[in-house]
C-alpha positions, 0 to 999 in steps of 0.5 A: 949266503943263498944267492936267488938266481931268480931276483938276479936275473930279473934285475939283470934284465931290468939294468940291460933294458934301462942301459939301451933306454938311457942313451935313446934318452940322452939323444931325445934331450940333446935334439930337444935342447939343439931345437931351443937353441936354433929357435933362439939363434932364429930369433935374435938373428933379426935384421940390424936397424940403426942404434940398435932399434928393434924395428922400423916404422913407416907413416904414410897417407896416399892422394894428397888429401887437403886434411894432410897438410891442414891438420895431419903434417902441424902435427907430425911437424910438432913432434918432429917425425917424417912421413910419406905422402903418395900424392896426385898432383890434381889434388896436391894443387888444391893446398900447393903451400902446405905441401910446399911447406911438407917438403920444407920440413923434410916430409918425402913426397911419393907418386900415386900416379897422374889419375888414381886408375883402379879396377873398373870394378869400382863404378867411380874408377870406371872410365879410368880403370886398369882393365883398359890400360896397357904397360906402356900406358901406365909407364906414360901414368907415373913419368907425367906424375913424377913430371908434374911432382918436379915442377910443382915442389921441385923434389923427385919421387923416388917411392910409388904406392899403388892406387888401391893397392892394385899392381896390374893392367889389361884383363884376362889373359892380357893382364900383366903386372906393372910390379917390374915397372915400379921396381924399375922406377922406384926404390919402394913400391907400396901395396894397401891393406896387407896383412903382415909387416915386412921382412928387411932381409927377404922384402920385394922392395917394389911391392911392400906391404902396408897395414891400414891404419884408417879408422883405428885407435891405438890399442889396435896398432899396438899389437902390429907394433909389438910384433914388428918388435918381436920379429925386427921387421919394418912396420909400413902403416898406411891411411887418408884423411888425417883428423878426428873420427872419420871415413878413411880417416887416420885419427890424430888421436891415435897418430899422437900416441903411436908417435909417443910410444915409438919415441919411447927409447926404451919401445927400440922403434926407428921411425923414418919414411919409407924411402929412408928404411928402403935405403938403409935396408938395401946399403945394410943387407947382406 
């Protein structure tokens, strides 16, 4: 038989390149897989919320607004879910009974501060504005709230929401946060109009994020439930008003059918107050 040394020579080389190629190939499909793997671990790594819920959900409403207690909490009350109301004790005298009552049927009641001091960029917050306080000023703001809350419903307030979500005081190179005051006083402290749920295992207690919920209906706050799902994070949704269609108004429409959907066993949502999710968060983290 005549051997053809060319062709032998050529399969020869060919056979050599695919023996240095193959392993390069199995290294690329060994760290294409490790990835997988890791990406996976990564996503079932999620915080442990109780009877293996997937995510927790705060309801909560700032300033005491009259229409919380009139027609929000009957509401919450019928179905049997807990919120937090950040309230002003100015306003909260206008409807005392109802809140009264709030308490009684075990709603958490939060301090929004004595006078509600925003930016003085806000012409109605102008004679109240942060700019023109000082740290001890704003310490004085939420000890007389909290005194006032106490003998007003006999209930300490152990969670703070910012008035307009804004976390400072003083003005320019005198501005100073009151974040370590919060987190010094409080177990949780809520910001307002954030753009993310939070993370139970990294979260800054004294500053949560909180999503509006004013003005929604529920296709909107779905998606936001959905990722909590997703991602096992704590949802915090914040509003007003509580009624029908309006200015700073949380729907009841749409509060109604979140209410249905995390009480679905099979949508895995724990939905508690924000104190009780702080509180679980802080005694179950690692």
């Amino acid at each position: 038989m005549k051997l053809n040394t060319q062709s032998f020579a050529l399969n020869l080389k060919h056979n050599k390149r695919a023996i240095t190629i193959f392993p390069q190939l199995l290294i690329l499909v060994f760290i294409v897989l490790l990835s997988d793997v890791t990406n996976a671990q990564s996503d079932s790594a999620v915080f442990a919320w109780p009877e293996g819920k997937r995510a927790a959900v705060s309801l909560s409403f700032d300033d005491a607004r009259e229409s919380q207690v009139i027609s929000g909490t009957p509401l919450l009350d019928q179905y049997g879910v807990k919120a937090t109301f950040y309230v002003v004790p100015s306003t909260m005298e206008k409807q005392l009974d109802g809140w009264k009552k709030a308490v009684t049927n075990g709603h958490e009641i939060g301090n929004h501060t004595l006078t509600h001091p925003c930016t003085g960029n806000f012409s109605w917050s102008r004679n109240n504005a942060l700019e023109d306080y000082t740290l001890k000023q704003i310490r004085n703001e939420l000890k007389e709230c909290n005194k006032r809350i106490r003998e007003l419903l006999n209930v300490k307030a152990e969670v703070f929401a910012y008035p307009c979500g804004q976390k400072f005081v003083g003005k320019g190179i005198n501005t100073k946060s009151y974040v370590p005051l919060v987190a010094e006083m409080f177990i949780a402290g809520r910001g307002w109009m954030d753009e993310a749920a939070n993370d139970p295992v990294y979260c800054n207690f004294a500053q949560l994020t909180a999503i509006e919920m004013d003005g929604k209906d529920f296709d909107q706050i779905l998606p936001l439930l959905k990722e909590a799902k997703k991602t096992g994070q704590w949802l915090v949704l914040a509003g007003h008003e509580m009624g029908e269609p309006g200015f700073q108004t949380t729907r009841l429409v749409m509060l109604k059918k979140l209410i249905e959907y995390a009480q679905d066993p099979s949508n895995g949502i724990w939905i508690k107050p924000v104190g009780t999710v702080a509180r679980y968060i802080q005694e179950h983290k690692d």
